[in-house]
N, C-alpha and C positions, 0 to 999 in steps of 0.2 A: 610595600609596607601595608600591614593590615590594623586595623580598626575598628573595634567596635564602636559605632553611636545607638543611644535612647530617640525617636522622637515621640513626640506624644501622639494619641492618635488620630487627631486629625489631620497633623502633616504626614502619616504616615500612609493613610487613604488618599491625601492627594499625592503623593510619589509615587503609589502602585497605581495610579489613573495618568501621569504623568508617563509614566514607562510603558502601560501599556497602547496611548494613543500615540508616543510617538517611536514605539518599537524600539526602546534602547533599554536595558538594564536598569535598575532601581540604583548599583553601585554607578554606574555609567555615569548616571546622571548626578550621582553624588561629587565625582570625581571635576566634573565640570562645573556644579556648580562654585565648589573649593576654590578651584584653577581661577575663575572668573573672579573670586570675592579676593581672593589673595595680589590678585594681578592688579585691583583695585586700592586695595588696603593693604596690601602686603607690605610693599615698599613706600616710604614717605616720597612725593614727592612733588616741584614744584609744580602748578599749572605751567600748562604751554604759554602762558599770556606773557606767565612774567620769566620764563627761561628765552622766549625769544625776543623779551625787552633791550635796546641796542640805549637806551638813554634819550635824552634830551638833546639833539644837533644845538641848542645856542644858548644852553643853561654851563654859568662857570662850574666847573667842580668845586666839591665840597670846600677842601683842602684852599682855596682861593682867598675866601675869608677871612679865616684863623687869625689872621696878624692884627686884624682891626678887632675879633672881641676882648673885650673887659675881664680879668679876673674879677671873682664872688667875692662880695662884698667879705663874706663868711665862707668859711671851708662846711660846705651843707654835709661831710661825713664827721666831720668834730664831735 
């Protein structure tokens, strides 16, 4: 798939200084940086922190409770 982009010109001087010190294409390096921001931001996703969160071993669940709250005094959507 092809594309044209605008940059201004001073990202466009550091992209031809960029491709030529490290020997890869001007597109090359477009393509990877894409790849890179996309792989980042592309897709939503959780941190590992809380995808590998297994819980609480000695906290009740949620659902434990229920029976002992109080209805609202007031219906707070009325």
């Amino acid at each position: 798939m092809n594309f044209n982009i605008y940059l201004d010109d001073q990202t466009g001087r550091q992209l031809v200084a960029a491709a030529e010190r490290t020997g890869e294409t001007k597109n090359a390096l477009i393509r990877k940086a894409v790849s890179e921001w996309l792989a980042r931001h592309g897709t939503p996703q959780w941190p590992d922190e809380v995808l590998g969160f297994e819980g609480v071993a000695d906290m009740p669940p949620l659902e434990a409770g229920r029976s002992t709250l109080k209805p609202p005094l007031t219906d707070p959507l009325a």
